[in-house]
N, C-alpha and C positions, 0 to 999 in steps of 0.2 A: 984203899977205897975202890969201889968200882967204879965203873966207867959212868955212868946214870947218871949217877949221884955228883961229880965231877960236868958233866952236864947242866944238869938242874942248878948244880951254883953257879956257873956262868951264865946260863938265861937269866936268876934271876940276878945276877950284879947289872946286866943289860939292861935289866924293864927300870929297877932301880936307880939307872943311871937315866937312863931317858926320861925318868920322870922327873927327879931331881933337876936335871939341864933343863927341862922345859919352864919350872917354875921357878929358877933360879936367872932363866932369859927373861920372862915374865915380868921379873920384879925388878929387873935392868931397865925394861924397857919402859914399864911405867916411871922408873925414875928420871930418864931419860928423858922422858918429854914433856913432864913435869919441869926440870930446871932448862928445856932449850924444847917450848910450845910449836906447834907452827904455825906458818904463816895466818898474818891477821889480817885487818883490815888496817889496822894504825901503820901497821909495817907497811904495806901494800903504800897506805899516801905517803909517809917517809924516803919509800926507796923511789916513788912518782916525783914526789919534790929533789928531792937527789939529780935524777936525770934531767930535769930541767922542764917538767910538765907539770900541768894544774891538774889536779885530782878534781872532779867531780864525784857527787856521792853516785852519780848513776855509771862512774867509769867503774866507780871502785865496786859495784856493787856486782857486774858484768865483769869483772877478771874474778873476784871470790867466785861466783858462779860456774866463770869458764873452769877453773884449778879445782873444785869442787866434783865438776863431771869427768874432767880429767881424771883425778885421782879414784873415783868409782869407776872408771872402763881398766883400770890398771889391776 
């Protein structure tokens, strides 16, 4: 076979593989965070009461906010 031709099949097992891993990450990662969410507000008073502090709803409501702008500057 010629050289081209030997070419052209390795481009495409590459695009083919790239697409493949990208939607095969995809379906990882939706499942992923389907069985382990993140953080919520319930959590949030949980690991509050844990430490040994009172959760208000206006504490709890100003850390989701703060972790919210947090993770949009990321």
């Amino acid at each position: 076979m010629s050289t081209t031709i030997w070419v052209l099949i390795v481009i495409l097992a590459l695009v083919l593989g790239f697409v493949g891993g990208f939607f095969a990450a995809r379906k990882y990662m939706e499942s992923y965070l389907k069985k382990n969410p993140p953080i919520n507000e319930t959590m949030l008073k949980t690991m509050m009461l844990q430490m040994g502090q009172k959760p208000s709803e206006k504490k709890l409501h100003q850390m989701m906010n703060a972790m919210k702008s947090q993770n949009i500057k990321k």
